[in-house]
N, C-alpha and C positions, 0 to 999 in steps of 0.2 A: 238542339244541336244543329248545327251549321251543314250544310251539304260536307263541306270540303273536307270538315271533322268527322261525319260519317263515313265518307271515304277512305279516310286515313285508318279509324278505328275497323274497319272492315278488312283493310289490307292488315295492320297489324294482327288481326286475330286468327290471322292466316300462318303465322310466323311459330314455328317449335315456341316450345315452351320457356329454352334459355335467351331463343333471340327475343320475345318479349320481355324477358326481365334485365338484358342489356337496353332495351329499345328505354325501359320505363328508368332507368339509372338515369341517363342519357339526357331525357327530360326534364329527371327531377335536379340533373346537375347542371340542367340548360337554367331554371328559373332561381339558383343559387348565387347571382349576379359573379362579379366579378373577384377571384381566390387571391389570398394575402400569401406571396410565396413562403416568408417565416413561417405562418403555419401547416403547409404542407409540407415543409423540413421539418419540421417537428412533430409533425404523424409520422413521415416518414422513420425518423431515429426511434419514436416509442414502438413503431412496428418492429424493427427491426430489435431493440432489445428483449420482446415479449417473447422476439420466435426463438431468439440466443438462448432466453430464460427457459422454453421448454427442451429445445432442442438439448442441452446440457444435463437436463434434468431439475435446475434448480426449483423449477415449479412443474407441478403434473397438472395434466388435465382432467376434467370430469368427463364420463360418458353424456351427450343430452338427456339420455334415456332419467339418468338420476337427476338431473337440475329439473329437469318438466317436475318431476316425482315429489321433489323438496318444495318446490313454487306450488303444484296444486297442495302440497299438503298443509302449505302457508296459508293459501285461501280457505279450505275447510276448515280451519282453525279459527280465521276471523269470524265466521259467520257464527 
């Protein structure tokens, strides 16, 4: 690792635990080159219908507590 990278990694680890995971967003949306606006209209609008969709009731949400619960119980069953 590079001084300057050591650096850097030292000051970020200084940083609360949410400004690290804006810092590492940040990063990983720095190395995603260059965004195609059409598809960020079109995240855009499926965001926006998903939240209409619970917001309304048309669709309910799960607890995570059950989806962890249903996934590990998928993996003990493959085994």
């Amino acid at each position: 690792m590079s001084p300057k990278l050591e650096e850097l990694y030292r000051a970020a680890t200084e940083l609360s635990e949410n400004e690290r995971a804006e810092l590492a967003g940040l990063l990983i949306e720095s190395l995603d080159g260059r965004t195609d606006d059409n598809v960020e209209a079109a995240w855009a609008e499926e965001v926006e219908r998903r939240v209409r969709e619970v917001d309304t009731g048309q669709v309910k949400t799960i607890p995570w507590e059950q989806v962890r619960a249903e996934l590990f119980g998928r993996l003990d069953h493959e085994d």
